[in-house]
ZATI-856204 format. One record per residue (C-alpha): x, y, z; residue in three letters; chain. Coordinates in nm, 3 decimals, padded with zeros to 5 digits. Layout:
<zakols>
- X Y Z Ala A .
...
</zakols>
This chain:
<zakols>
- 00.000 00.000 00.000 Unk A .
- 00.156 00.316 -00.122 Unk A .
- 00.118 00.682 00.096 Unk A .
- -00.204 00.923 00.028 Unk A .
- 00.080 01.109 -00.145 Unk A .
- 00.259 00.868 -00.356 Unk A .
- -00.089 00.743 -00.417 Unk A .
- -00.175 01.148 -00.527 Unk A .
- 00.141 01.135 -00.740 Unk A .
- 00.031 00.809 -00.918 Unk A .
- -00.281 00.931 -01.023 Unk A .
- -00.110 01.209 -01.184 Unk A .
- -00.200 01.504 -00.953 Unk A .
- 00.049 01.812 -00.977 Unk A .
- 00.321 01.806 -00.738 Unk A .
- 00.219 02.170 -00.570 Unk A .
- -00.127 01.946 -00.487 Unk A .
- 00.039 01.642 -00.385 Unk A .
- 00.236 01.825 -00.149 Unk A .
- -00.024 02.009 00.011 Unk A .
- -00.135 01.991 00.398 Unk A .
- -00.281 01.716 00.537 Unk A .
- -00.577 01.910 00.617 Unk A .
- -00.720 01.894 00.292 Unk A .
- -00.939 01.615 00.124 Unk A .
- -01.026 01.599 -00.156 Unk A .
- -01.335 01.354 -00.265 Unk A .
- -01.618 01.291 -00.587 Unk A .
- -01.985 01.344 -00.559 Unk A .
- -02.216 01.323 -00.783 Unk A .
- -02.563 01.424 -00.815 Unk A .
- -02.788 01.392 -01.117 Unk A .
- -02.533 01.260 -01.351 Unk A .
- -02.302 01.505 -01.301 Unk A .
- -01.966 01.466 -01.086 Unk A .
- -01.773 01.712 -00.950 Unk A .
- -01.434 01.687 -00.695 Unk A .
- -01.527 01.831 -00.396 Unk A .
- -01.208 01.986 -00.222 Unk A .
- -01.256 02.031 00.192 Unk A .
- -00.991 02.234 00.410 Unk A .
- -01.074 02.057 00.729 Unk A .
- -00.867 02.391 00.926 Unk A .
- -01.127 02.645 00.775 Unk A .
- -01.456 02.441 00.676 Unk A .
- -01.464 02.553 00.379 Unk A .
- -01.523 02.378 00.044 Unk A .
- -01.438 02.405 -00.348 Unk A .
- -01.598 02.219 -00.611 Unk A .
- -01.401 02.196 -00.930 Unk A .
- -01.426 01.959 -01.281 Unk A .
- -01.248 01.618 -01.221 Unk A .
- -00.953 01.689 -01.413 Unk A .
- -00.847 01.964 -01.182 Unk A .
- -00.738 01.669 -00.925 Unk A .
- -00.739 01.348 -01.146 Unk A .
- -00.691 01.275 -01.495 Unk A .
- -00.891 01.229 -01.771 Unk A .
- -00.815 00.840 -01.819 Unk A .
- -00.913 00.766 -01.437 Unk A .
- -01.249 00.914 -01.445 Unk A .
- -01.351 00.817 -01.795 Unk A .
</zakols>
């Protein structure tokens, strides 16, 4: 079993993301069809949605 990060780095993620704090998760929903990454800073609360490919490459999702 490889690290969240080497894991990150496998799935093609950029490095600057890879690297970033622990504090942030980043996880898919979906809701009608339509699936967005949902990015969660656990210090603020606060949450980002943004396409797939931001965080994972085309050839993983499709």
């Amino acid at each position: 079993m490889v690290s969240n990060n080497s894991a990150r780095r496998l799935l093609g993620m950029p490095y600057k993301l890879s690297r970033s704090k622990k504090n942030i998760r980043v996880s898919i929903g979906s809701k009608d069809n339509i699936a967005v990454a949902v990015q969660k800073n656990k210090a603020t609360e606060k949450k980002t949605y943004h396409s797939i490919t931001v965080f994972y490459p085309e050839y993983v999702v499709g």
